[in-house]
N, C-alpha and C positions, 0 to 999 in steps of 0.2 A: 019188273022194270029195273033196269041197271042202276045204282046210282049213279049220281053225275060225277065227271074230276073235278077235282076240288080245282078252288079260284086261286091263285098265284098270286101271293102280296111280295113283292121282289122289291127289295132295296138295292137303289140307284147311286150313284155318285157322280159328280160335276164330270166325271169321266167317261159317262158313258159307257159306251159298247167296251169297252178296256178294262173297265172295273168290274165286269160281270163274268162270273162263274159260265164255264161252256154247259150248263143245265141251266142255271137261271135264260141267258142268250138263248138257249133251244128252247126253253116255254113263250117267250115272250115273240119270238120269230115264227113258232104255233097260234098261237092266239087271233080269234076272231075277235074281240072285245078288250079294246087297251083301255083303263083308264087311269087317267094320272091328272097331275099337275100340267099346266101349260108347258113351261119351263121342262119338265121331266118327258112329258109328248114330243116335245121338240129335239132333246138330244139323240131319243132311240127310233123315230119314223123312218131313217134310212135301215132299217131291219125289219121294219111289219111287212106283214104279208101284206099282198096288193090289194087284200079285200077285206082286210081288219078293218072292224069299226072302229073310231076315238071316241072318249068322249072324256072331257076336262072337268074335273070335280071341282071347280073353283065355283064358292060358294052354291055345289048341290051337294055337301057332303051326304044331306038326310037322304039322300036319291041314290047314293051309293049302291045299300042293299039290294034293292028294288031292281037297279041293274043288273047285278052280279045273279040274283036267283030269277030273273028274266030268261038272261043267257045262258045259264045252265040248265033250268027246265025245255029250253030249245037245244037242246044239247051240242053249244058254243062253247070254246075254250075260250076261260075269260083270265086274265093278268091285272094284279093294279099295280103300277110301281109310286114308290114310296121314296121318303132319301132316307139313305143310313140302312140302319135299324128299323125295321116298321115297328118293330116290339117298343124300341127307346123312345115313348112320349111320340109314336107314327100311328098311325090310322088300322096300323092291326090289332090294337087293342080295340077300338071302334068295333071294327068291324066283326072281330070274333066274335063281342058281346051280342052284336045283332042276329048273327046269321048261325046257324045249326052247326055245330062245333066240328063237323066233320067236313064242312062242304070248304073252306081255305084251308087253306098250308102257307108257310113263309119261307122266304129262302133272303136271310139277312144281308145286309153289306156291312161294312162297320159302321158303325156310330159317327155320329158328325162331330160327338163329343171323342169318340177315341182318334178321329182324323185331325182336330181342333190340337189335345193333348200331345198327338204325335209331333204336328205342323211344331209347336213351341217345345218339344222337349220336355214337357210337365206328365209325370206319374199323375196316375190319373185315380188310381184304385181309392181315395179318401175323398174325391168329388162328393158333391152335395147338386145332385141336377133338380131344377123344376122345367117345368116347359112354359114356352111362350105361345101356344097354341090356344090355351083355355086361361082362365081366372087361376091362378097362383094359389094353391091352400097352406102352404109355406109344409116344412118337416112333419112331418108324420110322427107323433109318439102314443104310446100306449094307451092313453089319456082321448086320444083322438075320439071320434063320433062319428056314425057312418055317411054326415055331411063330409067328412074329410074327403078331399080329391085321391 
């Protein structure tokens, strides 16, 4: 049995179809299986194929996996877009840790913190980012415990 292709974590930006790479745009205009954010479903739907499934992770993040190795055990090309960076504090750290380290691949956009830096003119390289996604574990140092986020 083949394995399956890997699932597609593409970072999006408020711009849409404009700010995606022509491979990123070619996976996601392949894909049976879109899943995003509301908000993120809605800016790229004029590109799905006419028979792509959606489905809006809002509040089913735990259902993620479950979809994704669904659709590829049926041997569906599956996509999930992200904003930014899916790596920066996105759902592909999530999701790597769940699923078989071979079956996603990412194809980043920038950082919402390098779009943010750019917008104001602020060098960005000495940032200090946490996320607003999960509970805050504040800086990281050496001392840390593997409670730390």
């Amino acid at each position: 049995m083949s394995r399956p292709d890997p699932c597609w974590i593409i970072g999006v930006l408020d711009n849409g179809c404009e700010g995606l790479t022509p491979a990123a745009l070619a996976q996601i205009k392949n894909a049976d299986l879109i899943i995003g954010g509301a908000r993120t479903l809605s800016l790229l739907r004029p590109v799905f194929k006419q028979a792509a499934q959606e489905k809006d992770l809002g509040a089913q993040l735990g259902k993620v996996p479950d979809w994704i190795t669904a659709a590829q055990q049926a041997g569906r090309a599956v996509v999930v877009l992200a904003t930014g960076d899916p790596l920066c504090h996105g759902i592909a750290k999530y999701l790597l840790a769940k699923l078989p380290t071979d079956s996603c691949a990412v194809m980043p956009n920038i950082s919402t913190l390098q779009l943010a830096c750019a917008r104001l003119g602020i060098a960005w390289q000495s940032a200090h980012i946490c996320s607003v996604h999960s509970k805050d574990a504040g800086e990281w140092d050496a001392q840390a415990g593997p409670e730390h986020g």
